[in-house]
C-alpha positions in Angstrom: -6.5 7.7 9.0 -5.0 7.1 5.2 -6.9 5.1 3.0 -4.3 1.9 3.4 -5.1 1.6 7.4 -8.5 2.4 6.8 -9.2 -0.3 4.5 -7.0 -2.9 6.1 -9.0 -2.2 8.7 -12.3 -2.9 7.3 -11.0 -6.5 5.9 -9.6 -7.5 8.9 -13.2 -6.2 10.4 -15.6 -7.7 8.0 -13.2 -10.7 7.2 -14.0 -9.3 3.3 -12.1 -8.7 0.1 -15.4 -7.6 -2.0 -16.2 -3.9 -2.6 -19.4 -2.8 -3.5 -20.3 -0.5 -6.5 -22.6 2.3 -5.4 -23.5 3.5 -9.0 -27.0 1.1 -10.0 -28.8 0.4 -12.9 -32.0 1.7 -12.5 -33.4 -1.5 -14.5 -31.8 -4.2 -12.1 -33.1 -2.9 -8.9 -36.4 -4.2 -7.7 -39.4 -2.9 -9.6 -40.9 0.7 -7.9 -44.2 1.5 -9.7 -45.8 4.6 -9.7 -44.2 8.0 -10.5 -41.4 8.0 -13.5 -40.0 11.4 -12.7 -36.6 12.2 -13.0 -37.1 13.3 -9.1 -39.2 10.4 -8.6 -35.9 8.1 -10.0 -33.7 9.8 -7.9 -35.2 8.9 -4.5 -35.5 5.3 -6.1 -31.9 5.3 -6.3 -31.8 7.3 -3.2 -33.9 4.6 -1.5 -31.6 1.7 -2.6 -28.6 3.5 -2.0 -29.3 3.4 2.0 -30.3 0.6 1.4 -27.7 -1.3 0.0 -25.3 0.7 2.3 -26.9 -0.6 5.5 -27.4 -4.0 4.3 -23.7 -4.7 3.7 -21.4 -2.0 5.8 -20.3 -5.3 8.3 -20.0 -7.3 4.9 -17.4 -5.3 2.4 -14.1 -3.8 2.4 -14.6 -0.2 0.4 -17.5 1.3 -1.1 -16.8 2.3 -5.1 -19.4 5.2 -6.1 -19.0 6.2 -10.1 -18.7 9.7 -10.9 -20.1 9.1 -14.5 -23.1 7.8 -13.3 -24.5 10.7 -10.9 -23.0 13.6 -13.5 -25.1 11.6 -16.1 -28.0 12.5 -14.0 -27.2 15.9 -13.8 -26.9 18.6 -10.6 -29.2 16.2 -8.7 -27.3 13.5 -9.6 -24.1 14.9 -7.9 -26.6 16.0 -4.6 -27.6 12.1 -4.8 -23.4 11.9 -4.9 -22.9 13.5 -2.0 -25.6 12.3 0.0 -24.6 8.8 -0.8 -20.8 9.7 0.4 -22.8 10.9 3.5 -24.1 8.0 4.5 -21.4 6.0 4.2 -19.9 4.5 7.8 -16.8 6.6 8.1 -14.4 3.7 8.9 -15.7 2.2 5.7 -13.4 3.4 2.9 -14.5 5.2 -0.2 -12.8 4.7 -3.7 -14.3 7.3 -6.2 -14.4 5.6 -9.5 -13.9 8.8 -11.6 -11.1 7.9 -14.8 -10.1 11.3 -14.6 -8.0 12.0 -17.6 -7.9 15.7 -18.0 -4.3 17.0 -17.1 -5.4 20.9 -16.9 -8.6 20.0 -14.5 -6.7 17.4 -12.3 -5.2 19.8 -9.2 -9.1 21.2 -9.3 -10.6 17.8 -9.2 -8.3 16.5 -6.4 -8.9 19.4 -4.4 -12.6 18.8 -4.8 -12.6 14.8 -3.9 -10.1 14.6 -1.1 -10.9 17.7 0.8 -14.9 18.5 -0.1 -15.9 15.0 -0.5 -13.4 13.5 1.6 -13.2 10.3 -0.3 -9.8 7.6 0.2 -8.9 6.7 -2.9 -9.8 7.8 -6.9 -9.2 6.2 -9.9 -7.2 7.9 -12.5 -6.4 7.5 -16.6 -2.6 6.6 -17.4 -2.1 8.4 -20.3 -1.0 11.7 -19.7 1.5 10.0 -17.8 2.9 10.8 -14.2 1.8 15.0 -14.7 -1.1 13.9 -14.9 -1.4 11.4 -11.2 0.6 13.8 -9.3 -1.2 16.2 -8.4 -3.8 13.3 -6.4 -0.5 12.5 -4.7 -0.2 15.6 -2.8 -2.8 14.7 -0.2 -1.0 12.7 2.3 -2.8 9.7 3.4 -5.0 9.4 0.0 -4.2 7.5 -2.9 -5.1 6.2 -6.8 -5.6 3.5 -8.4 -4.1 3.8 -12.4 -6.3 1.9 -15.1 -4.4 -0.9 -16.1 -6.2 -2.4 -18.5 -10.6 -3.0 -19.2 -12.0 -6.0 -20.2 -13.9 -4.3 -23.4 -13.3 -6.4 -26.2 -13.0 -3.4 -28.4 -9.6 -2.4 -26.5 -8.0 -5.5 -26.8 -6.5 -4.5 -29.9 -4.7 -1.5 -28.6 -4.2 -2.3 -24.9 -2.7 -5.8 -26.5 -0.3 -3.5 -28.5 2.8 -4.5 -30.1 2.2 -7.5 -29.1 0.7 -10.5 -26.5 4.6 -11.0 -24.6 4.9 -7.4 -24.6 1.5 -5.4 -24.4 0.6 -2.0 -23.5 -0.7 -2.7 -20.4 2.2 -4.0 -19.2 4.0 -1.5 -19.7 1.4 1.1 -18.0 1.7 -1.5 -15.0 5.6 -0.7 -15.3 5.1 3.2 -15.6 2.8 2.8 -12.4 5.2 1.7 -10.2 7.5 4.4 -10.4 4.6 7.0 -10.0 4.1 6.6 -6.0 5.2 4.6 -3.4 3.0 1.3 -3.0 0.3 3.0 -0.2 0.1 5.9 -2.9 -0.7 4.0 -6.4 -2.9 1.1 -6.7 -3.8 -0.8 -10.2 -7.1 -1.2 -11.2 -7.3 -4.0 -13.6 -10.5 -5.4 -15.3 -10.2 -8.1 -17.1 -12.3 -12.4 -16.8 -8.6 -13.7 -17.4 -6.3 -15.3 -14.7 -3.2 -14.9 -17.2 -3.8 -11.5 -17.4 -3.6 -11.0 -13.4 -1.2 -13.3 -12.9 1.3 -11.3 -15.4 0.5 -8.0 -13.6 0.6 -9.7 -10.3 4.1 -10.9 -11.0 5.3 -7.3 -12.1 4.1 -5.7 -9.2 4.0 -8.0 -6.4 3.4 -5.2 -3.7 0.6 -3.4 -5.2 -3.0 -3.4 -4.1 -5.2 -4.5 -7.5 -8.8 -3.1 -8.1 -9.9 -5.6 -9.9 -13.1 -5.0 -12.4 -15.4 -7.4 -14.8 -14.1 -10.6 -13.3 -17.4 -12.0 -13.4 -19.1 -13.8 -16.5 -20.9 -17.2 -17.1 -17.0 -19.3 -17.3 -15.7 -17.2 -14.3 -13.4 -19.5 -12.7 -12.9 -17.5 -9.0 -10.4 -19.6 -7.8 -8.3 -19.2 -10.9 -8.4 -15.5 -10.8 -8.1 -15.8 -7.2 -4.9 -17.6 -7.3 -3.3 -15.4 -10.0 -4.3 -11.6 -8.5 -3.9 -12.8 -4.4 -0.5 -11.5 -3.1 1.7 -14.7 -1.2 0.1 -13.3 1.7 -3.2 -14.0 0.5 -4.4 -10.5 0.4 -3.6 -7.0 -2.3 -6.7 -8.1 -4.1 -10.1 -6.3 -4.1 -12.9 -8.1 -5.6 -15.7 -6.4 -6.9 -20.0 -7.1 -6.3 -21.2 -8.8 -9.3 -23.9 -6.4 -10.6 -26.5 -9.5 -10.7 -26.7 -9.5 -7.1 -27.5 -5.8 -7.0 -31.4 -6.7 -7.3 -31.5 -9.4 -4.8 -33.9 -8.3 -2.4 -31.9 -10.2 0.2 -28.2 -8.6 -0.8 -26.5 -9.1 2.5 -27.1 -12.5 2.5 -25.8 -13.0 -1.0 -22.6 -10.9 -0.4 -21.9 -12.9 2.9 -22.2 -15.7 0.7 -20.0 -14.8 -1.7 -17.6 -13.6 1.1 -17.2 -16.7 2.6 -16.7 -18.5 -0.3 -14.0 -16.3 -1.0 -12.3 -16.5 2.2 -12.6 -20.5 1.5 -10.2 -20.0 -1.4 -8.0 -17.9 0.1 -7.2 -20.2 2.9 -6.7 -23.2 0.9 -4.1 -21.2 -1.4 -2.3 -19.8 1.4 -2.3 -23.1 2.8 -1.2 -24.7 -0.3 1.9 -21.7 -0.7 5.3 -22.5 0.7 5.4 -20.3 4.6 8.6 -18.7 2.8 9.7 -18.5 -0.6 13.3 -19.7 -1.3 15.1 -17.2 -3.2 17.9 -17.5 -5.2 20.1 -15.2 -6.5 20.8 -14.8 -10.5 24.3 -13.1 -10.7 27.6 -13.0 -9.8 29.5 -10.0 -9.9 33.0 -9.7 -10.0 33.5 -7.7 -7.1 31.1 -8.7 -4.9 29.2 -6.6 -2.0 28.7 -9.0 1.1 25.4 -8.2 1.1 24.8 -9.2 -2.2 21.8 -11.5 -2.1 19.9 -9.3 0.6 20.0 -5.8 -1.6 18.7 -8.3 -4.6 16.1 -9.5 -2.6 15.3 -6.7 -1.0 14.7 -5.0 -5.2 13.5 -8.2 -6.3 10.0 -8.2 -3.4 9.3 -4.0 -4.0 11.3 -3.1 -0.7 13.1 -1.3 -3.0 11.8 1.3 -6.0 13.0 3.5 -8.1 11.1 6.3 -9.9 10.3 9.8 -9.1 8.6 9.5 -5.4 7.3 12.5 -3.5 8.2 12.6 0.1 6.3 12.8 3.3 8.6 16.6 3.5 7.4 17.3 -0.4 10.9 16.5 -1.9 11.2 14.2 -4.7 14.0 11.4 -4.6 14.5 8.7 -7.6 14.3 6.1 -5.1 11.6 4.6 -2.5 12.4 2.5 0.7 9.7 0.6 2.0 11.3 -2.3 4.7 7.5 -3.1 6.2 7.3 -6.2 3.9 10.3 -7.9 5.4 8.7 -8.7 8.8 6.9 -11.1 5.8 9.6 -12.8 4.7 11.2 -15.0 7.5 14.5 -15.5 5.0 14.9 -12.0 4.0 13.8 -11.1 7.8 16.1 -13.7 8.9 19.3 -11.7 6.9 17.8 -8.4 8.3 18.3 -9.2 11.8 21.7 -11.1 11.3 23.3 -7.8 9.8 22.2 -5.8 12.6 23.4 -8.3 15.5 26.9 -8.0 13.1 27.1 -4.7 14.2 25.6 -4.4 17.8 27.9 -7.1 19.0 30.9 -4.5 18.9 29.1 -2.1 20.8 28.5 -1.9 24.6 24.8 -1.4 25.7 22.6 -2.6 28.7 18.9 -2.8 26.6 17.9 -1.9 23.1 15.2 0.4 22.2 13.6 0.1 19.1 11.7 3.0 17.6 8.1 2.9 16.6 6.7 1.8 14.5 8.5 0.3 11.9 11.6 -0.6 13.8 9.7 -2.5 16.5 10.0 -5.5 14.8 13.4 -5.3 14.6 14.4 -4.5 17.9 11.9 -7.8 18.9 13.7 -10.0 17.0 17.0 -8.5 18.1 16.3 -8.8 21.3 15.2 -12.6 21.5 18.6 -12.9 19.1 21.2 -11.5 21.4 19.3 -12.2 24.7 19.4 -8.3 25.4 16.1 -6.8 27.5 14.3 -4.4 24.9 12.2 -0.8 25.7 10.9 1.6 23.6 10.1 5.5 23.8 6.3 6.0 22.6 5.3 8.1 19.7 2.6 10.0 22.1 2.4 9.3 25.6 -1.4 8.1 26.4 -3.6 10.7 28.1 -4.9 7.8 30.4 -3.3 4.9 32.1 0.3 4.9 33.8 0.7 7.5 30.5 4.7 6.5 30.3 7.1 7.9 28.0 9.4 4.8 28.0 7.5 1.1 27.5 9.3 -1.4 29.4 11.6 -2.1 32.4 14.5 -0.2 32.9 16.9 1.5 35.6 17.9 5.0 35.2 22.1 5.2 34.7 21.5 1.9 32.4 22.8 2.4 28.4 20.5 2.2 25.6 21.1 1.5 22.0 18.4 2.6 19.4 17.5 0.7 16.3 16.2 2.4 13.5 15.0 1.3 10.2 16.1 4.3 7.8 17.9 7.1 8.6 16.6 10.0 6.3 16.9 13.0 8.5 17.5 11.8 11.9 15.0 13.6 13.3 12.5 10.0 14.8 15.6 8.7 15.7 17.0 12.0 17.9 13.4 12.3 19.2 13.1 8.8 20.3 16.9 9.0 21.8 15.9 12.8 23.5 12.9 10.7 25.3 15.0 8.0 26.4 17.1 10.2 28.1 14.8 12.1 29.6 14.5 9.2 31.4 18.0 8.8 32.7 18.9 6.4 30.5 22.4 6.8 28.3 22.3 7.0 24.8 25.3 6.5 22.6 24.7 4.9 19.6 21.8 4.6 17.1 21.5 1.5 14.3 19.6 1.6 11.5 19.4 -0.5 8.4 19.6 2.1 5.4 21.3 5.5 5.8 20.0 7.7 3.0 23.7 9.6 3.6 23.1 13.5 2.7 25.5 14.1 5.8 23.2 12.6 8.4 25.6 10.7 10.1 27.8 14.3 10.6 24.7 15.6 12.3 24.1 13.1 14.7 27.9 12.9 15.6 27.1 16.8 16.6 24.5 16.4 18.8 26.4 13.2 20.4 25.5 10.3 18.9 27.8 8.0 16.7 25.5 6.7 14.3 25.9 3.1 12.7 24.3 1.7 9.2 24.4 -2.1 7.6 23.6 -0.2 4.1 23.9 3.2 2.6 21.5 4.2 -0.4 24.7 4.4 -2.3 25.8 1.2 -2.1 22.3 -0.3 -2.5 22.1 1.8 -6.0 25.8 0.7 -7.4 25.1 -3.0 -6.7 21.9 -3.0 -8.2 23.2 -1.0 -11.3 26.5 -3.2 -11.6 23.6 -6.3 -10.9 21.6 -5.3 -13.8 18.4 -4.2 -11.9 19.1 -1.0 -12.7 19.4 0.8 -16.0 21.5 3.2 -17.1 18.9 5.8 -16.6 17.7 4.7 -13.5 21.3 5.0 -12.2 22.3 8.2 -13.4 19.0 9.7 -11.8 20.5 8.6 -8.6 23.6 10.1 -9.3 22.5 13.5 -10.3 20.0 13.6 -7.2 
């Protein structure tokens, strides 16, 4: 399971936003008289590891260990390490605060903490630059979390540089985004002020933020609540404050905090509009007709550009991520109208969507045009009726599949192949964005006229003549 599902998971499970930091101070945790070995301090922390670990696995989100802490201790501090990661409830996700920043060590150390240690997530140093994150990006399903910004007074002054409109920080937050798709790179921001996460928050709207040192004596938590929470009221994870670390009763003090929490995030998503108008802010001269949708499609991260690795291992300057539409019932609303625009010129009995991410779709399509709507499984159940096809349906009957991208084809053959293995007829296959490299030829060969609302193409040249693109940004595109 990849570190996103894994810690969705665990919110939806323990209702929590709040990690927990497995790294103690010795001089917090309850007093433990006797010995003062260094072995002796290592079952201390040992003991308060298992127990902080039991006490709140049905109360947090993610479990944040600190490599400094148990190398600082030495070869028995990394056996404490690993014993800790042990003991850890496997669907309880595991975020390895490590700051690596050594470009020629990095391929070694992601080898070591996503295949030895099996850990979800690691947080990384910016400033090599992308060389030095990619190499944590190889490992499908894992991903990293870029330091932002600390709240250390002593690096205000360079992480604040030129200046307070346009600081450093900002731009790493910028960089970030183009490093991996939103599931890959997360932002790990520490900082007591809400202006701070509210700017970085409004750059990247569709990251996850880590966020560090909220907490001190003028903390206001619905302040920083309000400006790091995504619309959805989520894309935030809120860190233990170290003071409760030494209550002897810490899972009712975390369950505490949880709910209060939880409080706040109900009365802002309450208080948030159920959909966000959005209006567009140019005009070209010669206009696409889907103007406004490829703008907000940019404008909410559905759209990225960058250098993203690929499930296959190519790289593309671009990265298309439509799960955030289902979302957004005006930009959901658009979606479906462009797609009825087409089906209602082509002939078809039921419409199949294809999981998972067209499913949605093909729902909403089918309510639309009052069509009956199947779908082929991904795997066909080892127990049950175990059916290929999900749904009602007569054999002889015509099928039209909807797609959400059309990269290589391949989901959308193999879903058609399944359907008609069934005796159902399969001529034509919709999808939203064709990424074009002659992918529409190929399905034509194998008997399938394939049909697109948008090709990558024209998404790039309207966003380029629009002025979300740069020159740069454009010409990578061109040259891919």
């Amino acid at each position: 399971m990849s570190f996103f599902d894994k810690l969705n998971e665990a919110i939806a499970r323990n209702q929590s936003l709040l990690f927990l930091g497995l790294d103690p101070n010795p001089e917090m945790m309850p007093a433990h008289p006797g010995n003062t070995s260094p072995e002796a301090l290592i079952e201390q922390l040992w003991d308060w590891l298992q127990f902080a670990i039991a006490e709140t696995a049905d109360l947090v989100c993610a479990y944040k260990p600190t490599l400094g802490f148990y190398t600082a201790l030495g070869a028995p501090g990394l056996e404490l390490l690993q014993r800790t990661l042990a003991a850890i409830p496997e669907h309880i996700p595991v975020i390895l605060d490590a700051k690596h920043a050594d470009l020629n060590t990095s391929t070694l150390i992601a080898r070591t903490v996503f295949e030895e240690w099996r850990v979800d997530a690691i947080t990384l140093n910016p400033y090599a630059g992308q060389d030095q994150i990619a190499p944590f990006l190889m490992y499908p399903g894992k991903a990293a979390f870029v330091l932002c910004c600390t709240s250390n007074p002593a690096a205000i002054a360079l992480q604040t540089y030129p200046n307070a409109q346009e600081p450093l920080y900002v731009q790493v937050v910028q960089e970030a985004r183009s490093w991996g798709t939103p599931e890959q790179v997360g932002l790990e921001v520490g900082t007591t002020s809400p202006e701070v996460l509210r700017k970085i928050r409004a750059i990247a709207p569709e990251r996850l933020i880590l966020a560090r040192s909220i907490w001190a004596e003028d903390s206001d938590l619905a302040a920083l609540l309000a400006a790091g929470l995504s619309f959805e009221g989520d894309g935030l994870l809120i860190p233990v404050p170290q003071d409760l670390v030494s209550n002897k009763h810490l899972g009712r003090a975390i369950q505490s905090l949880s709910e209060e929490v939880n409080q706040i995030r109900v009365e802002l998503v309450g208080q948030a509009s159920n959909c966000d108008l959005w209006i567009p802010d140019v005009c070209p001269l010669d206009q696409h007709p889907h103007l406004d949708l490829i703008l907000q499609l940019y404008d909410i991260g559905c759209i990225l550009f960058g250098e993203f690795v690929q499930a296959s291992g190519a790289t593309f300057p671009y990265y298309i991520d439509l799960r955030k539409i289902i979302s957004n019932p005006q930009i959901f609303h658009q979606v479906l109208t462009a797609y009825a625009d087409i089906l209602q010129d082509l002939s078809f009995d039921r419409i199949a969507g294809i999981p998972y991410g067209s499913l949605p779709t093909a729902t909403g399509l089918s309510l639309r045009l009052n069509y009956p709507m199947i779908f082929p499984r991904k795997e066909v159940k080892a127990h049950g009726t175990r059916r290929v096809i999900e749904g009602n349906f007569q054999p002889g009957e015509t099928v039209v599949v909807v797609d959400d991208i059309l990269i290589s084809g391949k989901s959308a053959i193999e879903g058609a192949e399944k359907l008609k293995s069934a005796g159902l007829n399969v001529e034509d296959i919709v999808v939203f964005i064709d990424h074009e490299q002659g992918v529409k030829t190929r399905l034509q060969e194998q008997g399938y006229q394939a049909h697109s609302v948008l090709s990558i193409s024209e998404i790039t040249h309207t966003l380029h003549q629009a002025g979300r693109l740069t020159d740069q940004q454009f010409q990578a595109f061109v040259e891919h």
